[in-house]
Each structure stands twice: as structure tokens, then as C-alpha cells.
C-alpha positions in Angstrom: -105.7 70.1 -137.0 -105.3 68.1 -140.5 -101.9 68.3 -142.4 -102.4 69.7 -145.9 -100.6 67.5 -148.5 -98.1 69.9 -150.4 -95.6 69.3 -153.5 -93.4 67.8 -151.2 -95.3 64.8 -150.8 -95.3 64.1 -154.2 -91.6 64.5 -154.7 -91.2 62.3 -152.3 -92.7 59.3 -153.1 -90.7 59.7 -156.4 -94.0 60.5 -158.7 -94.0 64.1 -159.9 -93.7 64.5 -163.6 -92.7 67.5 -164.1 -95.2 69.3 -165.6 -95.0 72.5 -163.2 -98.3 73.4 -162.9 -97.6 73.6 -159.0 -95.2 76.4 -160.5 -97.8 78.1 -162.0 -101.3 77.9 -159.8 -99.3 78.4 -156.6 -100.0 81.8 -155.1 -97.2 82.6 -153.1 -94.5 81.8 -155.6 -93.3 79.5 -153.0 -92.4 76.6 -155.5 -89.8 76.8 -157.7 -88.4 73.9 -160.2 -85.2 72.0 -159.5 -83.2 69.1 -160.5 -83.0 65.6 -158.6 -80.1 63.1 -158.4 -81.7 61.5 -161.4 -81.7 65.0 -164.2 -85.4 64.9 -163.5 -87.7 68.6 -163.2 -89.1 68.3 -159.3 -90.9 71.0 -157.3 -88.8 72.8 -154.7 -90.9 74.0 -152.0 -89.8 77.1 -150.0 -91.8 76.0 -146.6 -91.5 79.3 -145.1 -93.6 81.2 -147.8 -95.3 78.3 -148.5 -99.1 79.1 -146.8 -100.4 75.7 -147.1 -103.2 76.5 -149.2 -103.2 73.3 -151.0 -103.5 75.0 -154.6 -100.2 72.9 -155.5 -102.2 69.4 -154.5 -105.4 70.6 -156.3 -103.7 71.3 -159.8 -101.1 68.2 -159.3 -102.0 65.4 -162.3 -100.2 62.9 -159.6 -101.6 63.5 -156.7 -104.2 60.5 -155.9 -101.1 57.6 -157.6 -98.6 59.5 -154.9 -101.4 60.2 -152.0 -104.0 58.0 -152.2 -107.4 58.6 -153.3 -108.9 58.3 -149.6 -106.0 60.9 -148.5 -107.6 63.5 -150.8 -110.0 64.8 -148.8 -108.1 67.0 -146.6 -106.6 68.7 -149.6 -107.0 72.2 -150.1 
């Protein structure tokens, strides 16, 4: 079975920007927005609501800097 990338993969290679639209597309309201150690806005991912739909990945305007463009296939 493949492992859907989620928002957490993106906050942790350091690379979300913020924008929420994770937030907003995700369909479980598993993701909320937090703070890091730096101030910054990051994704918060409740892993037991979260379905792994990939919705988060699909929206994300990082995704293929923080995943890699050959990674993206499995998404969603």
C-alpha cells in the first residue's frame, strides 16, 4: 500500500507558507492552523480524523519544492 503525503510532510521539511488552503479544501476539518517555534502559521494535523484523502496535498502551493515532483504521483 502507498503512503499518502499529508500537511505534515510539508511542515516538516520547514516549507509551508501559510496560506491555509489545506484549512479550507480539507474535508474532515482535520487541520487546523497553529504556531511554530519561529511565530510562523503551520498546519496542525489531527491524524485521527485525518482520512488520508490527500485533498490537503492537492491544493498545497508547496507541495512538489517540499515532496518532490517524482513523489507526486501517489498523491491524492
Amino acid at each position: 500500500m502507498t503512503r499518502t503525503f499529508t500537511v505534515n510532510d510539508i511542515k516538516i521539511t520547514g516549507m509551508c507558507c501559510g496560506c491555509a488552503a489545506c484549512l479550507a479544501i480539507c474535508p474532515k476539518q482535520a487541520i487546523e492552523m497553529g504556531v511554530d517555534s519561529y511565530g510562523y502559521s503551520v498546519p496542525m494535523l489531527n491524524e485521527t480524523v485525518c482520512v488520508e484523502c490527500g485533498l490537503c496535498m492537492t491544493c498545497c502551493p508547496m507541495r512538489a519544492a517540499a515532496c518532490g515532483y517524482d513523489d507526486l504521483g501517489i498523491v491524492g
